[in-house]
DONU-478512 format. One record per residue (C-alpha): residue number from 1; residue in one letter; x negated, y, z negated. Coordinates in nm, 2 decimals, always signed. Example, Ala and Ser with C-alpha at 12.3 -4.5 7.8 and 13.67 -1.06 7.14 Angstrom:
<sites>
<site 1 A <-1.23 -0.45 -0.78>>
<site 2 S <-1.37 -0.11 -0.71>>
</sites>
This chain:
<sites>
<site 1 X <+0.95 +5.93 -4.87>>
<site 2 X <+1.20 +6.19 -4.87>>
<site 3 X <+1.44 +6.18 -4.55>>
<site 4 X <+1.46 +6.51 -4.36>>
<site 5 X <+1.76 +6.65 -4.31>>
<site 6 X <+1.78 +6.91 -3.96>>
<site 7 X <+2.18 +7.13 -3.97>>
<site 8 X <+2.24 +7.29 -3.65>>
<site 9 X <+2.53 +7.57 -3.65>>
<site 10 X <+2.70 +7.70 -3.36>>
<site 11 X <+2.59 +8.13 -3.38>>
<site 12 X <+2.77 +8.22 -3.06>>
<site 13 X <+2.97 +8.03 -2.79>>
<site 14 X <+2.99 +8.29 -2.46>>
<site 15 X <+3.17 +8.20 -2.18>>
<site 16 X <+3.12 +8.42 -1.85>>
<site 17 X <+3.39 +8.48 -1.58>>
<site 18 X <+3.43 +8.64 -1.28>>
<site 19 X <+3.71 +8.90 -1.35>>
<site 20 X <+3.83 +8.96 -0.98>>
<site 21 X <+3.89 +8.56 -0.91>>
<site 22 X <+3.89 +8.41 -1.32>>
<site 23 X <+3.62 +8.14 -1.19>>
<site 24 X <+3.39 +8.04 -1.43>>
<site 25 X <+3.00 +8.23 -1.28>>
<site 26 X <+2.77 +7.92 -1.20>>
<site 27 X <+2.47 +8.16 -1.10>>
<site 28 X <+2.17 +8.02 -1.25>>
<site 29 X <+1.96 +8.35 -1.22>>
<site 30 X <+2.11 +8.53 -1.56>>
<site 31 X <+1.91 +8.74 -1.81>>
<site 32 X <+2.00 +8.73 -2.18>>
<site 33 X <+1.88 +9.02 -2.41>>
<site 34 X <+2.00 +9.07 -2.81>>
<site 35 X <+1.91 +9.44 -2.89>>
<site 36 X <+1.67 +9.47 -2.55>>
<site 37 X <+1.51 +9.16 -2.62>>
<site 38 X <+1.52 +8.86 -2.37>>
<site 39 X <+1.70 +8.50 -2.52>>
<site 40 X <+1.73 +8.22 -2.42>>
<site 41 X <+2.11 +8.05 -2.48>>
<site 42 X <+2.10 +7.68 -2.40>>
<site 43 X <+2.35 +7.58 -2.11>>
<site 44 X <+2.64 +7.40 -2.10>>
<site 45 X <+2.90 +7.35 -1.86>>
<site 46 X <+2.91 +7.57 -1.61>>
<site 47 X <+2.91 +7.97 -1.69>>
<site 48 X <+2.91 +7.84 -2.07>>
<site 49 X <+2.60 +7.89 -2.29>>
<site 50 X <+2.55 +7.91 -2.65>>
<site 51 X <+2.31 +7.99 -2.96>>
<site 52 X <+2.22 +7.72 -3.21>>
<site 53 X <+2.09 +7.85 -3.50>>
<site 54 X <+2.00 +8.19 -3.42>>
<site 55 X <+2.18 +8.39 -3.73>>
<site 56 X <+2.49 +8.62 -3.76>>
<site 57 X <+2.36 +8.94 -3.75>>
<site 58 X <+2.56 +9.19 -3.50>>
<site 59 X <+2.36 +9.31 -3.22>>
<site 60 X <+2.41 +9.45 -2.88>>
<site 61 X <+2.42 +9.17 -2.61>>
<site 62 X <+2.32 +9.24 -2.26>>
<site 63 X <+2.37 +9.02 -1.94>>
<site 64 X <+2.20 +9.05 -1.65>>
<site 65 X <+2.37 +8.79 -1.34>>
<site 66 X <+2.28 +8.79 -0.99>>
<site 67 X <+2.55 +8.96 -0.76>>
<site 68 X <+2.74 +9.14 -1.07>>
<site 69 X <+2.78 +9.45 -1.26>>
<site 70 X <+2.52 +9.45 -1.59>>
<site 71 X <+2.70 +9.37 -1.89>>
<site 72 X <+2.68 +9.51 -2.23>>
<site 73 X <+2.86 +9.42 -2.58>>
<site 74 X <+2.85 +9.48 -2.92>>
<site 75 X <+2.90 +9.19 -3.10>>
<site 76 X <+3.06 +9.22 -3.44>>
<site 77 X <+3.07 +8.85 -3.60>>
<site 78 X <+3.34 +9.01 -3.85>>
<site 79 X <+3.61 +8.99 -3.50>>
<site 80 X <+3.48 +8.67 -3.44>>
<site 81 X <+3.61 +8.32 -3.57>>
<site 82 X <+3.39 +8.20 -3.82>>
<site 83 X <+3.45 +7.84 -3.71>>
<site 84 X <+3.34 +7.92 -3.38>>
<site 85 X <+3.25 +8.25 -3.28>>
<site 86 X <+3.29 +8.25 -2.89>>
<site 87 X <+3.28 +8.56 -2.70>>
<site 88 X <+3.44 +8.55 -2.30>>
<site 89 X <+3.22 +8.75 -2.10>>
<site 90 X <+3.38 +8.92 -1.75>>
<site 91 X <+3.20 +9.00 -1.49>>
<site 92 X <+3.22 +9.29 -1.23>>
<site 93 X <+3.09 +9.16 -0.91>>
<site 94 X <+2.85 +9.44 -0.73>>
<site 95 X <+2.92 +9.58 -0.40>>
<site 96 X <+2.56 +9.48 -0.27>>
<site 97 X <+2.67 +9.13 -0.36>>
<site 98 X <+2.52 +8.93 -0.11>>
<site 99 X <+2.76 +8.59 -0.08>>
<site 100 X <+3.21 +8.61 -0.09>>
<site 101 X <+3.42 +8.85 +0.00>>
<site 102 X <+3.39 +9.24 -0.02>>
<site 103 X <+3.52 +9.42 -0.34>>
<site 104 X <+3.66 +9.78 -0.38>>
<site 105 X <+3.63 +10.02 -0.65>>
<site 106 X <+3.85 +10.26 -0.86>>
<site 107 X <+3.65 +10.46 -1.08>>
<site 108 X <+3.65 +10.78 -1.26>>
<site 109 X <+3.61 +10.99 -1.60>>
<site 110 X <+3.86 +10.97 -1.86>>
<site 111 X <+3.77 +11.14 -2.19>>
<site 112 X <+3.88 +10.94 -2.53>>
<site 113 X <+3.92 +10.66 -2.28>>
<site 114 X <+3.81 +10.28 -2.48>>
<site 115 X <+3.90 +9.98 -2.20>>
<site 116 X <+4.06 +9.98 -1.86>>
<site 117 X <+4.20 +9.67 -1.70>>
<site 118 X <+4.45 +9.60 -1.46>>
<site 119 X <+4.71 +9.33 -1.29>>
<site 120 X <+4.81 +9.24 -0.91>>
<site 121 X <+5.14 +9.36 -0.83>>
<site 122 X <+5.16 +9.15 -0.50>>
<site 123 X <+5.00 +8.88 -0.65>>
<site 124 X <+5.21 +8.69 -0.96>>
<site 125 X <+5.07 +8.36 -1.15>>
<site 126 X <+5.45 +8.25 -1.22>>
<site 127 X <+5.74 +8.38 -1.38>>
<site 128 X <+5.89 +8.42 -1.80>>
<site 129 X <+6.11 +8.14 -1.81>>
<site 130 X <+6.19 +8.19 -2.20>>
<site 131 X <+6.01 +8.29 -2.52>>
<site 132 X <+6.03 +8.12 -2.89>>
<site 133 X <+6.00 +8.38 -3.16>>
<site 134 X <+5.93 +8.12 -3.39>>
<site 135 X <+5.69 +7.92 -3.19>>
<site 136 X <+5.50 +8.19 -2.98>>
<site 137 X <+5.62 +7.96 -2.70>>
<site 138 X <+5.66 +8.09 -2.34>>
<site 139 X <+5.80 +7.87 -2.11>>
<site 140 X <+5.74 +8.01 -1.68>>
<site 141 X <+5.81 +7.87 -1.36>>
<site 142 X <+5.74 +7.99 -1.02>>
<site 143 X <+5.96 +8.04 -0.75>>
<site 144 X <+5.83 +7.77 -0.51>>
<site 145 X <+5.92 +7.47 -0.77>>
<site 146 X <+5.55 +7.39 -0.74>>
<site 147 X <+5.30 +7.36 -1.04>>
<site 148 X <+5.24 +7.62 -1.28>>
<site 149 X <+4.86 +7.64 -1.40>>
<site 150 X <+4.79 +7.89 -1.67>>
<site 151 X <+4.40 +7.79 -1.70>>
<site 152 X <+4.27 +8.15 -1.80>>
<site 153 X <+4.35 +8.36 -2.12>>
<site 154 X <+4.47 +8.69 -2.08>>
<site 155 X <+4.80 +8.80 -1.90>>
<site 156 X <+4.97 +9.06 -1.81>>
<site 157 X <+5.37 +9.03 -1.83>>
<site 158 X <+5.54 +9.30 -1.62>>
<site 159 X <+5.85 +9.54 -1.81>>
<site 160 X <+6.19 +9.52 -1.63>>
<site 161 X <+6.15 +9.86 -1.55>>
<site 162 X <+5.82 +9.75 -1.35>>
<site 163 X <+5.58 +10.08 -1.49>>
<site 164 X <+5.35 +9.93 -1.72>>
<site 165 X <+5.30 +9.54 -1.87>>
<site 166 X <+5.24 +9.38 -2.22>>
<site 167 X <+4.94 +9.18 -2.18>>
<site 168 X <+4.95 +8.85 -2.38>>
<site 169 X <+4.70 +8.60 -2.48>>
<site 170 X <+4.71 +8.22 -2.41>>
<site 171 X <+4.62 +8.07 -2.72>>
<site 172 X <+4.68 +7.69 -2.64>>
<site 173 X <+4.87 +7.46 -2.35>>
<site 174 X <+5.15 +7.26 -2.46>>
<site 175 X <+5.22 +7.16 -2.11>>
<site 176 X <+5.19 +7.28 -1.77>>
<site 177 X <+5.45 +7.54 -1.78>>
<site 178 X <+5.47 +7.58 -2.17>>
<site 179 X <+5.17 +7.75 -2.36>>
<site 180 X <+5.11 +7.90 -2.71>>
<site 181 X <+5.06 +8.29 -2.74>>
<site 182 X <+4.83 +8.41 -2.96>>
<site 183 X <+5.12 +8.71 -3.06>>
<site 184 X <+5.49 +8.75 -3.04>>
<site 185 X <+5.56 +8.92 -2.74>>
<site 186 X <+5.77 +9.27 -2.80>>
<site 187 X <+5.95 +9.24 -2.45>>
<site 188 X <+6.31 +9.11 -2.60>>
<site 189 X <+6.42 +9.05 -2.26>>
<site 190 X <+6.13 +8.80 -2.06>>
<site 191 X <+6.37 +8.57 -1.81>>
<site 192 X <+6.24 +8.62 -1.44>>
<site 193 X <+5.95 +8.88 -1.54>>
<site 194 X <+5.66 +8.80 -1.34>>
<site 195 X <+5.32 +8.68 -1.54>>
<site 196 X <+4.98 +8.82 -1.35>>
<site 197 X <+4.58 +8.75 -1.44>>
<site 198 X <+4.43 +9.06 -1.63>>
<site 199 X <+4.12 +9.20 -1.45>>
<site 200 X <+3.88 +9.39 -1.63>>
<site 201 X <+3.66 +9.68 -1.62>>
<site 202 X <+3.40 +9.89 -1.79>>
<site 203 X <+3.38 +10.19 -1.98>>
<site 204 X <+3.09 +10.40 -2.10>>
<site 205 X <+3.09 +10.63 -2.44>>
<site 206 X <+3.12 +10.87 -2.17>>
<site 207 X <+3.49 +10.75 -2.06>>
<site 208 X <+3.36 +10.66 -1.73>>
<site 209 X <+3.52 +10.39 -1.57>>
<site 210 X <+3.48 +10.12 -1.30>>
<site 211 X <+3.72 +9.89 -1.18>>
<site 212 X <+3.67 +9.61 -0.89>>
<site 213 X <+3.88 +9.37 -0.72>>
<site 214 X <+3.88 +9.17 -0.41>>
<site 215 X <+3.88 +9.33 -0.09>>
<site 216 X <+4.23 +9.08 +0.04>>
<site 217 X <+4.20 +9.32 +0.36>>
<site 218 X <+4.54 +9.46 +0.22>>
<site 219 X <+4.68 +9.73 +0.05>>
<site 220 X <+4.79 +9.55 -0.27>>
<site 221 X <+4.87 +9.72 -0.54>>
<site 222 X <+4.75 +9.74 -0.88>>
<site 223 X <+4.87 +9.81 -1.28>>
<site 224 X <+4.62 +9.99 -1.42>>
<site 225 X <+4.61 +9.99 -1.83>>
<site 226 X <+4.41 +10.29 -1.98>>
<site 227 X <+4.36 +10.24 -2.33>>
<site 228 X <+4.26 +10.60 -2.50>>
<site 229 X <+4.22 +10.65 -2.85>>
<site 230 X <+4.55 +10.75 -2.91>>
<site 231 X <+4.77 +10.59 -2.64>>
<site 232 X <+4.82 +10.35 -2.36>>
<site 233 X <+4.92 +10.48 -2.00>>
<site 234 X <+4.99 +10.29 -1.68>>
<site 235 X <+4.95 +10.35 -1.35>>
<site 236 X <+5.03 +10.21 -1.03>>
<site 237 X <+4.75 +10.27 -0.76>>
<site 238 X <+4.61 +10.09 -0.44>>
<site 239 X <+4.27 +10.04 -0.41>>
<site 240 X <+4.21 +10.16 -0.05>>
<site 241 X <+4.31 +10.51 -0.14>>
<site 242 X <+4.15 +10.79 -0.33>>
<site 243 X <+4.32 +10.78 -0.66>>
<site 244 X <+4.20 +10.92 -1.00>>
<site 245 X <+4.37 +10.92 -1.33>>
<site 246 X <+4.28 +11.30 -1.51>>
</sites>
């Protein structure tokens, strides 16, 4: 007798994260659907799910989560990694959420207008120590002497002239206050800039955008990253003030 042989290949590795804190979403009452139809990912840790063997066709993925904004995505396995295609999934928390603290919204239209996303001012992970060309090594510190943890993905890194940021991705940790980049940074200049978590926001084919953060009972302000078709602008805006970007 023949001995049978079962392969099992990794289709889609989705991580989803609360944008406004960068916590990993442990809510258990989620909704998958691949081109309107419900799916069922298997679990893993927590906020971490994944398809085994469920093909490599592009489709539309929608999320559903308890407490957050509804999520949609085309998913286009030719962006993906081949080796493991893995998607990071942020979520908007609602303003009916029922559990944390209260959020405020910046929204508006922008024709042309593809992503929006934005960075704390008042709120720095650490600061650009240096930066290897050759390496894509950036080296921070913070102020306080006290431990550096860069434990999510996307960054923004604020220009000397403090009017707009280059965002950079965390490819790898080499230590606690040394990490890969995915790209070479552009900034020639990076000592003492300050290094903030990206939060992100939606956009419809509309250009209608939504943005949320945290209600800190502040007025923090906020770096807002428009990307249109054919250009990037910044602004600087606080959240508990009537502000639209025409």
């Amino acid at each position: 007798m023949e001995a049978s042989v079962f392969r099992s290949r990794l289709d889609l590795l989705i991580r989803i994260i609360d944008t406004t804190t960068g916590a990993y979403v442990e809510e258990r009452n989620i909704v998958f659907k691949r081109d309107g139809i419900p799916v069922r990912p298997e679990p893993r840790n927590p906020g971490t799910y994944i398809f085994i063997n469920t093909g490599r066709e592009d489709f539309l993925m929608q999320i559903e989560v308890f407490g957050y904004e509804v999520y949609k995505k085309e998913v286009r396995y030719e962006e993906l990694d081949e080796r493991l295609p893995e998607c990071d999934v942020f979520l908007m928390p609602s303003e009916s959420m029922s559990k944390g603290e209260q959020v405020l919204s910046y929204s508006g239209t922008l024709p042309f207008l593809k992503t929006i996303e934005a960075v704390c001012l008042g709120r720095p992970v650490c600061f650009a120590n240096s930066f290897s060309a050759k390496t894509n090594a950036l080296s921070v510190f913070i102020g306080s002497g006290g431990r550096v943890s860069l434990e999510d993905r996307y960054y923004g890194l604020l220009h000397s002239d403090k009017k707009s940021y280059e965002k950079i991705e965390v490819e790898k940790a080499y230590t606690s206050q040394s990490v890969k980049l995915k790209e070479p940074i552009k900034e020639e200049q990076v000592s003492n800039l300050a290094v903030m978590r990206v939060i992100f926001g939606s956009v419809d084919e509309n250009g209608n955008y939504l943005l949320r953060v945290r209600d800190s009972g502040t007025g923090v302000r906020y770096m807002v990253r428009f990307e249109l078709e054919d250009e990037v602008i910044f602004s600087e805006i606080e959240f508990n003030k009537e502000e639209e970007v025409k």
